[in-house]
N, CA and C atoms as a LAMMPS dump frame, in Angstrom:
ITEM: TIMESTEP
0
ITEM: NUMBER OF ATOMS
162
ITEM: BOX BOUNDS ff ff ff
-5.0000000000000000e+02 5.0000000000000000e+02
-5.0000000000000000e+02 5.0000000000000000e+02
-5.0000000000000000e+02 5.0000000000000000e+02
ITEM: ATOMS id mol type element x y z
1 1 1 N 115.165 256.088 -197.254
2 1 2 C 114.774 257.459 -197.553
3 1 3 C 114.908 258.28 -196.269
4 2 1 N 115.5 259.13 -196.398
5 2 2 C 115.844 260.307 -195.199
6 2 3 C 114.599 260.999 -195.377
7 3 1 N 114.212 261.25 -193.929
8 3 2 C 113.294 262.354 -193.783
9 3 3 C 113.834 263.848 -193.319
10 4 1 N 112.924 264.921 -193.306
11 4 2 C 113.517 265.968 -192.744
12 4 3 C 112.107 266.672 -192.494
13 5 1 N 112.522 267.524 -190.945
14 5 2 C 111.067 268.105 -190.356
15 5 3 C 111.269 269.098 -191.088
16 6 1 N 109.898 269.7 -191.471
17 6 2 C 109.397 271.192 -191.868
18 6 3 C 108.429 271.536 -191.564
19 7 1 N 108.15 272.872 -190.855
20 7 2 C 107.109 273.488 -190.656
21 7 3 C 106.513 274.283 -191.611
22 8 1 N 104.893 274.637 -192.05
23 8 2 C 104.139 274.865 -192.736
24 8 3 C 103.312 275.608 -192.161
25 9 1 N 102.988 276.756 -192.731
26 9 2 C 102.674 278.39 -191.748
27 9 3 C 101.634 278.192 -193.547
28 10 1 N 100.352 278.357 -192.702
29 10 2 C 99.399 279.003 -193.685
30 10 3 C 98.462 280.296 -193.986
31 11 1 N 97.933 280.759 -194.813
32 11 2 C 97.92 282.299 -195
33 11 3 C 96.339 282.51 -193.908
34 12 1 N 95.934 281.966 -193.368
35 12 2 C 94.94 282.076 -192.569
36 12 3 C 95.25 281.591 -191.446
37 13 1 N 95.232 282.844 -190.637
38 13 2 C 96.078 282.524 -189.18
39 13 3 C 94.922 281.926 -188.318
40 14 1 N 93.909 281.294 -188.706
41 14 2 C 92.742 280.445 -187.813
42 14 3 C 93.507 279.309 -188.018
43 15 1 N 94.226 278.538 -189.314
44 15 2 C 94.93 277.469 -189.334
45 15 3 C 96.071 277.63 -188.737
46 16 1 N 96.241 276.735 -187.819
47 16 2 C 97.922 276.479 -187.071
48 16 3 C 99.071 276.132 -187.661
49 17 1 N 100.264 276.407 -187.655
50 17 2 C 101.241 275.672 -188.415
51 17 3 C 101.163 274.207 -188.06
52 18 1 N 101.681 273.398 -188.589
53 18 2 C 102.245 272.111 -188.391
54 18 3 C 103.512 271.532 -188.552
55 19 1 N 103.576 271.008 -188.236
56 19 2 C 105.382 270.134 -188.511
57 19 3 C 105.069 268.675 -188.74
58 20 1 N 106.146 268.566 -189.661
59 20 2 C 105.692 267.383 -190.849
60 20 3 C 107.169 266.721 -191.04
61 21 1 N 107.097 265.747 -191.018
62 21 2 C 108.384 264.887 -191.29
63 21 3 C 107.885 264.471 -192.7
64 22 1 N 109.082 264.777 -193.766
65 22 2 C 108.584 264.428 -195.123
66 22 3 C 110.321 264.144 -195.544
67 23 1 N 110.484 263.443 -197.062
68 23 2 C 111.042 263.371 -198.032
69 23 3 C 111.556 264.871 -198.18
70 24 1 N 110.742 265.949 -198.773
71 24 2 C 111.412 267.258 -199.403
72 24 3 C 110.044 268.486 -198.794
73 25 1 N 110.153 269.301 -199.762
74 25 2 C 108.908 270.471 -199.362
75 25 3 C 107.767 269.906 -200.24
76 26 1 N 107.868 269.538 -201.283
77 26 2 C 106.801 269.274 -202.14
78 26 3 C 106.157 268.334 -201.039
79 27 1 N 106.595 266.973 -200.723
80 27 2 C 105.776 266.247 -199.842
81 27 3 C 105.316 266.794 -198.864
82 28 1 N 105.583 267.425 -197.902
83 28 2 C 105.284 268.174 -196.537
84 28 3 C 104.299 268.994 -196.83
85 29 1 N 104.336 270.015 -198.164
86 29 2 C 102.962 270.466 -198.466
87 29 3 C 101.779 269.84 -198.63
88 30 1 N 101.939 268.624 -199.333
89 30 2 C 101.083 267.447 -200.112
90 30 3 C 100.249 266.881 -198.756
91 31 1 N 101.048 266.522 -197.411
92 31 2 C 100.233 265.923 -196.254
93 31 3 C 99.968 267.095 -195.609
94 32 1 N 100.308 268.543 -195.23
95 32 2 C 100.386 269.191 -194.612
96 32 3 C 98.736 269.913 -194.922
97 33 1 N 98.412 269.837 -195.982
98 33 2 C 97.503 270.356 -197.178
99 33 3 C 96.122 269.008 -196.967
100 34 1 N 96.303 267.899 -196.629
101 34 2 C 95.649 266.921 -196.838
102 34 3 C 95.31 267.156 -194.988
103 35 1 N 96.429 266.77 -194.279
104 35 2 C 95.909 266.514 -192.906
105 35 3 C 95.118 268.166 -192.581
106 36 1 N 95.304 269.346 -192.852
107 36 2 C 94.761 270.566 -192.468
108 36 3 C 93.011 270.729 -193.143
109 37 1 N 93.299 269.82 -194.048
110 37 2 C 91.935 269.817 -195.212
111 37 3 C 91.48 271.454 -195.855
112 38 1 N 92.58 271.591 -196.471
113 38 2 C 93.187 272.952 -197.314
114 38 3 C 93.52 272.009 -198.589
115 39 1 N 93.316 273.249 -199.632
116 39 2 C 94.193 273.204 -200.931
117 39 3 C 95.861 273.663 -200.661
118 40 1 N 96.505 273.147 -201.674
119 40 2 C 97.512 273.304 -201.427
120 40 3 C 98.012 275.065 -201.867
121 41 1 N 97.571 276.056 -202.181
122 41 2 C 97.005 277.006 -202.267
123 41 3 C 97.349 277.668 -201.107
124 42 1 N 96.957 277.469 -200.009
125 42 2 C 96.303 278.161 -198.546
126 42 3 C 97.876 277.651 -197.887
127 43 1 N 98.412 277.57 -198.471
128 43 2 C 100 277.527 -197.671
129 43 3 C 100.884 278.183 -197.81
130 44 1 N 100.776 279.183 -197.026
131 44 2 C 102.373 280.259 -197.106
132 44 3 C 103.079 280.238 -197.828
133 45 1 N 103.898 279.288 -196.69
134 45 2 C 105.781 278.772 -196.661
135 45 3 C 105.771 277.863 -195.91
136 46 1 N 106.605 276.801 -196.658
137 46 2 C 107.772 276.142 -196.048
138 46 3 C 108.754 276.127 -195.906
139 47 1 N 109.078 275.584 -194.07
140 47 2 C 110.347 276.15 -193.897
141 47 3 C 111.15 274.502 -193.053
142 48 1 N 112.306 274.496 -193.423
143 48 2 C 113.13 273.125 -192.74
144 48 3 C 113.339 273.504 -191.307
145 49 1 N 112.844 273.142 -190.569
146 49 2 C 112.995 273.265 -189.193
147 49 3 C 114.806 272.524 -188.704
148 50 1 N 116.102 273.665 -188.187
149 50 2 C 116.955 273.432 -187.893
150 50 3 C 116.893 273.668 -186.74
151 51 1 N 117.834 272.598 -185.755
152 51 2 C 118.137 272.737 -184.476
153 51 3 C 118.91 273.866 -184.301
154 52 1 N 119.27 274.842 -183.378
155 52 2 C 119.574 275.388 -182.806
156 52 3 C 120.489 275.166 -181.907
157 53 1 N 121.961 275.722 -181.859
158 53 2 C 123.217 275.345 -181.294
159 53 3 C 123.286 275.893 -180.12
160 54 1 N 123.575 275.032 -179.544
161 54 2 C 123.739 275.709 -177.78
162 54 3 C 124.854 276.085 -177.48
């Protein structure tokens, strides 16, 4: 199973984003939501974190 990083920006800017190595977005919300101890609700957006070309 390939992973892929995504960052997770939530609607209460007291919570920090995080970056999450997951399967897809559904998963990354699912731990992102669990490790923050939020509903899954209280989450923005997710976004796939791409490298940047030099």
């Amino acid at each position: 199973m390939t992973l892929h990083p995504f960052r997770i920006h939530f609607h209460d800017s007291e919570v920090a984003p995080i970056d999450i190595d997951a399967a897809d977005a559904q998963a990354a919300r699912d731990i992102a939501a669990e490790r923050r101890g939020v509903s899954a609700g209280a989450i923005r957006k997710v976004k796939i974190i791409r490298e940047k070309a030099q």
